[in-house]
Each structure stands twice: as structure tokens, then as C-alpha cells.
C-alpha positions as a Markdown table, in Angstrom:
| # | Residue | x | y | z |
|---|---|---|---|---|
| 1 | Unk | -10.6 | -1.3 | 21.2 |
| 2 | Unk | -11.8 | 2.2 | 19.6 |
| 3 | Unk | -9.3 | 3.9 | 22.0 |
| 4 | Unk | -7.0 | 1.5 | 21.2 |
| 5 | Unk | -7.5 | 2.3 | 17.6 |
| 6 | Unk | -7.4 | 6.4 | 18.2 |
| 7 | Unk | -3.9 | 5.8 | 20.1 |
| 8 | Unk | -2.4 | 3.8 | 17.3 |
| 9 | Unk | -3.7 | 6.7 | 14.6 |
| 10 | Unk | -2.6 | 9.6 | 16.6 |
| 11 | Unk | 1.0 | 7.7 | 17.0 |
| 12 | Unk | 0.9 | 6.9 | 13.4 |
| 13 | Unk | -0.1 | 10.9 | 12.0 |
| 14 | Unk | 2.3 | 12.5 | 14.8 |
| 15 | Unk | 6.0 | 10.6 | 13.9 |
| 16 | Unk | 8.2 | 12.2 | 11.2 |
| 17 | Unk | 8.5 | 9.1 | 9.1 |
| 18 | Unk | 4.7 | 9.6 | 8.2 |
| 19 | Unk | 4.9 | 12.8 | 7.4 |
| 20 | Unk | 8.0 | 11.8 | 5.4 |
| 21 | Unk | 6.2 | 8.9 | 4.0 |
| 22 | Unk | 3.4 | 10.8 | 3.0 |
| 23 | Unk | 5.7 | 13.3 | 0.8 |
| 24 | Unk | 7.0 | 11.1 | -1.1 |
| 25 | Unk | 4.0 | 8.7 | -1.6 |
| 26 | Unk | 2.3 | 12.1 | -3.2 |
| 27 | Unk | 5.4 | 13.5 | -4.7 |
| 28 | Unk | 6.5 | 10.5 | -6.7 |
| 29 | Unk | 2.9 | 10.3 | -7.8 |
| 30 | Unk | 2.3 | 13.5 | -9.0 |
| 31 | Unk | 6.0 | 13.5 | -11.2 |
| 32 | Unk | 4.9 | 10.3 | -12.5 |
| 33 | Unk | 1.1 | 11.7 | -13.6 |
| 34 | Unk | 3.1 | 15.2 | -14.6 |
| 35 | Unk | 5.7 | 13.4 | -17.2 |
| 36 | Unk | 3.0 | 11.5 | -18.9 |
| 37 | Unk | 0.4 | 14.3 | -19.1 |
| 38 | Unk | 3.4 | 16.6 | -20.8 |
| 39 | Unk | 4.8 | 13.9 | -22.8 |
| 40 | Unk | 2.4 | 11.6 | -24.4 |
| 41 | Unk | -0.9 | 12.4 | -25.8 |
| 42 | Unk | -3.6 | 10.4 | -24.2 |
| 43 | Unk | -7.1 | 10.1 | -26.2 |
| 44 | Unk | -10.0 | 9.8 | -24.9 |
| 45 | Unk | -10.1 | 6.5 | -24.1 |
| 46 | Unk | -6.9 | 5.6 | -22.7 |
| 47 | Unk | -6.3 | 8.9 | -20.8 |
| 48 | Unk | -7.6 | 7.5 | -17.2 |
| 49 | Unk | -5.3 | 4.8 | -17.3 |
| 50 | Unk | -2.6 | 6.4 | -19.2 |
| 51 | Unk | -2.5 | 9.8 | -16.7 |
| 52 | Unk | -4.3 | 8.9 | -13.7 |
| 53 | Unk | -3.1 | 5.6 | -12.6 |
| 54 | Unk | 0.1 | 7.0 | -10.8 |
| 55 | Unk | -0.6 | 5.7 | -6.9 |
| 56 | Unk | 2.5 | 5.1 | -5.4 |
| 57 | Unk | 0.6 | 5.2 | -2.1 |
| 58 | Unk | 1.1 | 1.2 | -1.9 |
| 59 | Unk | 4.8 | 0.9 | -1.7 |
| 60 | Unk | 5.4 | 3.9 | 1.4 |
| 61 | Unk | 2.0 | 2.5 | 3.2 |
| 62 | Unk | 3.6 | -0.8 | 3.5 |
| 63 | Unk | 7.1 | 0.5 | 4.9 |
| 64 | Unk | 4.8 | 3.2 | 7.1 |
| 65 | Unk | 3.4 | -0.2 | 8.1 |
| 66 | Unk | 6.6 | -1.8 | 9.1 |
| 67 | Unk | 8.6 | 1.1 | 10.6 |
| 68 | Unk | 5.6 | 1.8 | 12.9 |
| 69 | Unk | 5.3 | -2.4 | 14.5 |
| 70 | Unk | 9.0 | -2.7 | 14.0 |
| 71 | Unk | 9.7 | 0.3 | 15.6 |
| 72 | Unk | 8.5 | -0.5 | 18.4 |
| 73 | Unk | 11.5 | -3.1 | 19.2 |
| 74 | Unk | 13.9 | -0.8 | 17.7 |
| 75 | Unk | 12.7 | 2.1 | 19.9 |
| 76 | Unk | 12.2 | 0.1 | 22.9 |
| 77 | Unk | 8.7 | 1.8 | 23.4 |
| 78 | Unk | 7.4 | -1.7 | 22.8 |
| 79 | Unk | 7.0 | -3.2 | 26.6 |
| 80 | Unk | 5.4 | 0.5 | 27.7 |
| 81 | Unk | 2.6 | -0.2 | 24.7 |
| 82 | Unk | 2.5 | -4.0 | 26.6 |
| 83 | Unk | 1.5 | -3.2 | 29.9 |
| 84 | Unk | -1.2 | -0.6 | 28.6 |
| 85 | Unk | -2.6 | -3.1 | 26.8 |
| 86 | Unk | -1.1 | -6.9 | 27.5 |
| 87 | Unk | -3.4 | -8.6 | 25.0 |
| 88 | Unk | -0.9 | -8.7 | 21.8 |
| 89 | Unk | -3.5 | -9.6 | 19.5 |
| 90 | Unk | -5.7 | -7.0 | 20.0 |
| 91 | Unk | -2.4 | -4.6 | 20.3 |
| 92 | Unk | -1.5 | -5.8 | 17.1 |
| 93 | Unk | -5.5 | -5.6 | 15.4 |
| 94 | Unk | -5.4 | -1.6 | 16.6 |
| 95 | Unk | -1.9 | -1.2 | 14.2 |
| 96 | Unk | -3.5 | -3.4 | 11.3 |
| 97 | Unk | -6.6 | -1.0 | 11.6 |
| 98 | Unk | -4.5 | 2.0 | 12.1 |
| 99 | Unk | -2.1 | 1.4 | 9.2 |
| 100 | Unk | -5.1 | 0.0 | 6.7 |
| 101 | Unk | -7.0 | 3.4 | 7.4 |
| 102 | Unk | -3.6 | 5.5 | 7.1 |
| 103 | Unk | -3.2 | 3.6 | 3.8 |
| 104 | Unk | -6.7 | 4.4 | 2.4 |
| 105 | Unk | -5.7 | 8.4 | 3.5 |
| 106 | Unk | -2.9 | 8.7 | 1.8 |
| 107 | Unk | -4.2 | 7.0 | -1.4 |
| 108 | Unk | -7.2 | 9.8 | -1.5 |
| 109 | Unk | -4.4 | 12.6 | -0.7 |
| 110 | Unk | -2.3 | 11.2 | -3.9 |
| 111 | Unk | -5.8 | 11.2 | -6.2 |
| 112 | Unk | -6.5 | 14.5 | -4.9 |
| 113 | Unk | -2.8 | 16.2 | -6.0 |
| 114 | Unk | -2.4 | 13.6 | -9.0 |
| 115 | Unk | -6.1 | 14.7 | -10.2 |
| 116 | Unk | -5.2 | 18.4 | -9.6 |
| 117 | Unk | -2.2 | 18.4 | -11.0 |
| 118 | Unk | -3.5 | 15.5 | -14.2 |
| 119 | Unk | -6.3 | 18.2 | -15.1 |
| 120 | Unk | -4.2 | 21.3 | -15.2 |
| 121 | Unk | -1.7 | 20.0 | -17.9 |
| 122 | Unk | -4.5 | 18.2 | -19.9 |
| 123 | Unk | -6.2 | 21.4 | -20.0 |
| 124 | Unk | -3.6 | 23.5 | -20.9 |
| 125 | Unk | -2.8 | 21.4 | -23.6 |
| 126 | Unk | -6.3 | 21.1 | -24.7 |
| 127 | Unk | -6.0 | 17.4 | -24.6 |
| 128 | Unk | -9.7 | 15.1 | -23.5 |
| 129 | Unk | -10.3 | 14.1 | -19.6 |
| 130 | Unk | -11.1 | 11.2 | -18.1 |
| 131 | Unk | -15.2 | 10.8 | -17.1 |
| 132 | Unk | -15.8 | 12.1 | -13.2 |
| 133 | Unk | -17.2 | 8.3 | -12.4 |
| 134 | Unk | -14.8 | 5.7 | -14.1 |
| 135 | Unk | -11.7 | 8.1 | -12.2 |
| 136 | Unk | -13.2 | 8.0 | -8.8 |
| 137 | Unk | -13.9 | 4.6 | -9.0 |
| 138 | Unk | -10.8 | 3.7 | -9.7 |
| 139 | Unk | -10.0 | 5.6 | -7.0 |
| 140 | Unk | -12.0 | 4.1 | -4.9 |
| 141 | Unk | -10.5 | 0.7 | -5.7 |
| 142 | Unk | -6.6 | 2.1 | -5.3 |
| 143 | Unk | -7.9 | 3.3 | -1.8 |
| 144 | Unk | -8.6 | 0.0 | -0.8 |
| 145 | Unk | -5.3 | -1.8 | -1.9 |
| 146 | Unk | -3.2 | 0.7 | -0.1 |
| 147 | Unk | -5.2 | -0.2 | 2.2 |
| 148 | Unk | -4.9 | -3.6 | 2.4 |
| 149 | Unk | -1.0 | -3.4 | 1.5 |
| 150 | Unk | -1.0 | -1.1 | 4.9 |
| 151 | Unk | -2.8 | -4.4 | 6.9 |
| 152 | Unk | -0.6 | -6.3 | 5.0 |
| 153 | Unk | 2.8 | -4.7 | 6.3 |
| 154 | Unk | 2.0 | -5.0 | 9.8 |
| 155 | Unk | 1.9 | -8.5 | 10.2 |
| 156 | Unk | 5.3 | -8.8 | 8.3 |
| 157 | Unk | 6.9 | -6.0 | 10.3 |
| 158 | Unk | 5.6 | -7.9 | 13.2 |
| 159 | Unk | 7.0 | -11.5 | 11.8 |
| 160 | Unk | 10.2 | -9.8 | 11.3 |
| 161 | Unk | 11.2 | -7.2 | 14.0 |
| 162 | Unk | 14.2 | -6.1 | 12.6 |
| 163 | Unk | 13.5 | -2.9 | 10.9 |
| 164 | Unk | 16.3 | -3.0 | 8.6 |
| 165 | Unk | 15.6 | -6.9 | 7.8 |
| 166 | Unk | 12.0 | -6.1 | 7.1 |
| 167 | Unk | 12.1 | -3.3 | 5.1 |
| 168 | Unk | 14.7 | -4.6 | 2.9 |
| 169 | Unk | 12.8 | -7.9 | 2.7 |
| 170 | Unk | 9.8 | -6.0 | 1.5 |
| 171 | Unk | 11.3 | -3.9 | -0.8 |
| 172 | Unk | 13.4 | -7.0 | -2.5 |
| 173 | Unk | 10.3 | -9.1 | -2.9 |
| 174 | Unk | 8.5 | -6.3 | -4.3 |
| 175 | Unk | 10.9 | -5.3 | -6.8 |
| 176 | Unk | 12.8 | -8.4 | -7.3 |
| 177 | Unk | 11.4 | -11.4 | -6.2 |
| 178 | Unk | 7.9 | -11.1 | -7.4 |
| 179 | Unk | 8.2 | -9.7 | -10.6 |
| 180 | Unk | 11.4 | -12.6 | -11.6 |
| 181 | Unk | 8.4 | -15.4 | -10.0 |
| 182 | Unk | 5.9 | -13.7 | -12.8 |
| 183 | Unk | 7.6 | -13.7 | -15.3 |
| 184 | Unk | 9.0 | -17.3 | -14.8 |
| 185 | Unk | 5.8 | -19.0 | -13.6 |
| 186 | Unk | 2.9 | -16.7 | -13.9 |
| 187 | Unk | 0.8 | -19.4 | -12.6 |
| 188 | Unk | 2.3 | -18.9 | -9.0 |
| 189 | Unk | 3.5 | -15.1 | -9.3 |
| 190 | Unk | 0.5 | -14.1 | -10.0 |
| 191 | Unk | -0.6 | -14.8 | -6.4 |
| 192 | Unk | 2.1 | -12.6 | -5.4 |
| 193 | Unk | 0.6 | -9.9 | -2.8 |
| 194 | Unk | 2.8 | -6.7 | -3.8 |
| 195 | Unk | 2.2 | -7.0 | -7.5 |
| 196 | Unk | 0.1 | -9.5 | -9.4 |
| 197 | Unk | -2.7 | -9.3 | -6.6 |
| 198 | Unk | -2.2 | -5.4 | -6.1 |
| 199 | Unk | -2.7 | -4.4 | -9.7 |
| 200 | Unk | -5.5 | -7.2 | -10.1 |
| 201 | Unk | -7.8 | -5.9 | -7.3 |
| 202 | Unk | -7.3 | -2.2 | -8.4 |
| 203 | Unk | -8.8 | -3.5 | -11.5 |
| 204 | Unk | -6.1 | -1.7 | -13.4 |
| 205 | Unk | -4.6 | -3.3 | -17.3 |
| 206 | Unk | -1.8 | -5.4 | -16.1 |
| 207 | Unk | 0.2 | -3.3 | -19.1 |
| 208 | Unk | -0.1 | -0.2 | -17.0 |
| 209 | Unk | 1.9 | -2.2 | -14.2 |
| 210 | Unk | 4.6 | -3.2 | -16.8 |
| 211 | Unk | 3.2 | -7.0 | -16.7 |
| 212 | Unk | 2.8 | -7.3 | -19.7 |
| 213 | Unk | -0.2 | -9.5 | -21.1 |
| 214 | Unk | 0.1 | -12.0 | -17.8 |
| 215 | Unk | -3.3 | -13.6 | -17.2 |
| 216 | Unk | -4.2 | -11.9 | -13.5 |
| 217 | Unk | -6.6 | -13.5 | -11.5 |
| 218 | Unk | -10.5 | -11.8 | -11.4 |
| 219 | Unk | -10.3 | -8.6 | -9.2 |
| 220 | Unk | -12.8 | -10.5 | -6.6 |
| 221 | Unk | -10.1 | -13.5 | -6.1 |
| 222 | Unk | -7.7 | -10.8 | -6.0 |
| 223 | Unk | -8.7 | -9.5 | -3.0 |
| 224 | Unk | -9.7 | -12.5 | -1.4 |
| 225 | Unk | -6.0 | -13.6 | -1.6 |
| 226 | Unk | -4.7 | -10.5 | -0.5 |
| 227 | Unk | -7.2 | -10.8 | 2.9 |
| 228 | Unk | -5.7 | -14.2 | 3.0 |
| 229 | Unk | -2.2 | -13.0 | 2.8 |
| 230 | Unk | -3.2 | -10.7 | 5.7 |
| 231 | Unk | -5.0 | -13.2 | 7.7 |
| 232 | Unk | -1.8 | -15.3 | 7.1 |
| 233 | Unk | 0.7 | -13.0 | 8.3 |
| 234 | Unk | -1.2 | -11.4 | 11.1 |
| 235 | Unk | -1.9 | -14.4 | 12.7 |
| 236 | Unk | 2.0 | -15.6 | 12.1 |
| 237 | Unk | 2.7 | -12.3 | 13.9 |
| 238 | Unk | 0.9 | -12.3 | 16.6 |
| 239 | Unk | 1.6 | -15.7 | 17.6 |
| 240 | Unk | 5.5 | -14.8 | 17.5 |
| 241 | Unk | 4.6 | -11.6 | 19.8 |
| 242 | Unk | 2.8 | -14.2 | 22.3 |
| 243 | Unk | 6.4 | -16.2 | 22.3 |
| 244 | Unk | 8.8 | -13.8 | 22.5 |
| 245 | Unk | 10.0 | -11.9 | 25.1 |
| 246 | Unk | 9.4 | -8.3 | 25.6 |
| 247 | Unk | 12.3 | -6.2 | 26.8 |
């Protein structure tokens, strides 16, 4: 399995889209963090989650996450990857792995440029920082649901091979379907994996998402449900990828 796992990584960090991915996962971040810090004037207390909470790790780690399973149909690469290793579950465990741990990097190369980048215009314009614990920990907990978002977009990838289908699907129920479900019955949207259950288990204000005062569910729940999203779809996927034929 660990070689299985180093395959999947190296495949992952050597293809174009990650590299494209990665741009714009940091790029994105660090314009959001750069208008606020030079626009708004954070105090002391709301500065971490006023400045620091731009991550848009989440979104590009879940299409990495689809491109690279879908990809494989698309590409036709997929019966080579078979017949080195012909048990689908575990082929599909190593890209859950390998695209939760790509998630959790690129989260800690966004707090790295957005932190940079956050301290220098806050410090230029003499304006208070955020304390060196509270910002890694939230850090910490950003890591881990790009990570799980990453995990997350395998198994849908893998329910739905068609790249184009997927992507789209993701993308629409991010910005569409979940946030119209929220708003008209928070009671169910806010088991929604790409936004209720994201911002809850980063442990970030629901304001600072744009949700408004929605009651979240507890940040532990949170990611219990988003494991159980996971669970759900990897095992949907990989009992498709047992049916289907490989060509």
C-alpha cells in the first residue's frame, strides 16, 4: 500500500493541472487576504478572521481530486493502473490518501503566502496582528478540511467518471445547490459537505462564509459528517469500479 500511496503522490505533484491547481488555490487566496488587509481596518480582535481566513485551498483540492480519478477514464491510463494493481479498492484508498495529503499541502502553502503577505500590509499600515497560536490553529483546522474535501472528491470523481459531468456537478452544488438548500431549510443544508460542514469543522464564524447567522452543527459533528460523506461516496465508488468495465 505505501508504494501504492508514493505512486499516486508522485502522479499527483508531477501533472500540470496540480501545479495549475496549486496557483490558483494560493493566488485567489492571497488577493482575497490582500483586498481586506488594504481596505478595511481590522482591530484586534476580529483581525484573524477578518484577514486570515482566505483558504480557497478547498474548492481546487476537490477538482485536483476529481481530474486526477476521472482522468484516468478520460486518459485511458486507467486499465495500465488495473493490472499493476487489480484490487480497485485499495487502487482507489491510495488516490483518497494521495489527494487528502495533497489537500492538507496546499492548505499550509496558502497559510504560508496569505500569512506573509497578511503581515506585510498590516504592518505597513501599523494596524494589530493576529496572536501566533489562535492563527496556526486555525490553520491547522483549514488543513484538515482541505483535506477531507480532497478524500471527499475522489469518491465522487470516481461515482461519476465523466470529468466534465463531475466537475460541473461539484462546482454547481457547491455554489448553487448548497447554499439555495441553506438558506431554504437550514435544518438539512447545513449537513451539506462543501459548505455548512466545511466552515463548521474549520471552526470558522459562519458570517465569514457569507451564511449568515445559520445555526451550524458543533465542529466535532461536523467532521464526523464529513468522514461520513467520504465513507459514503468512497464506498459508492468503489463498488461502481468493481462493476464496470475497464477499457
Amino acid at each position: 500500500m505505501s508504494a501504492l500511496l508514493r505512486a499516486e503522490l508522485i502522479k499527483l505533484r508531477t501533472t500540470r493541472t496540480f501545479v495549475a491547481l496549486t496557483a490558483l488555490a494560493v493566488g485567489t487566496s492571497m488577493l482575497l487576504t490582500g483586498l481586506v488587509a488594504i481596505l478595511t481596518e481590522p482591530t484586534a480582535q476580529s483581525v484573524l478572521v477578518d484577514v486570515f481566513l482566505s483558504d480557497t485551498s478547498g474548492l481546487f483540492i476537490v477538482v485536483l481530486a476529481v481530474v486526477g480519478i476521472s482522468g484516468e477514464w478520460r486518459h485511458r491510463t486507467i486499465a495500465g493502473a488495473l493490472l499493476t494493481t487489480p484490487d480497485r479498492v485499495r487502487f482507489l484508498a491510495a488516490k483518497t490518501l494521495a489527494c487528502a495529503a495533497a489537500g492538507v499541502a496546499l492548505s499550509a502553502a496558502v497559510a504560508v503566502a496569505v500569512t506573509v503577505l497578511g503581515v506585510a500590509i498590516l504592518s505597513f499600515r501599523d494596524l494589530p496582528l493576529p496572536d501566533a497560536g489562535p492563527l496556526a490553529a486555525q490553520y491547522a483546522r483549514n488543513a484538515m478540511v482541505s483535506g477531507l474535501l480532497g478524500a471527499l472528491g475522489v469518491g465522487i470523481g470516481a461515482l461519476a467518471r465523466n470529468q466534465v459531468v463531475a466537475i460541473v456537478g461539484v462546482l454547481l452544488a457547491m455554489f448553487v445547490i448548497e447554499p439555495a438548500v441553506l438558506g431554504l431549510a437550514p435544518t438539512v443544508g447545513r449537513f451539506g459537505p462543501f459548505v455548512a460542514l466545511s466552515v463548521a469543522a474549520s471552526g470558522a464564524p459562519p458570517e465569514s462564509a457569507g451564511l449568515g447567522d445559520v445555526d451550524l452543527v458543533a465542529q466535532g459533528l461536523a467532521i464526523l459528517a464529513l468522514l461520513a460523506w467520504i465513507g459514503a461516496a468512497g464506498a459508492a465508488g468503489a463498488a461502481l469500479m468493481r462493476w464496470r468495465d475497464v477499457q
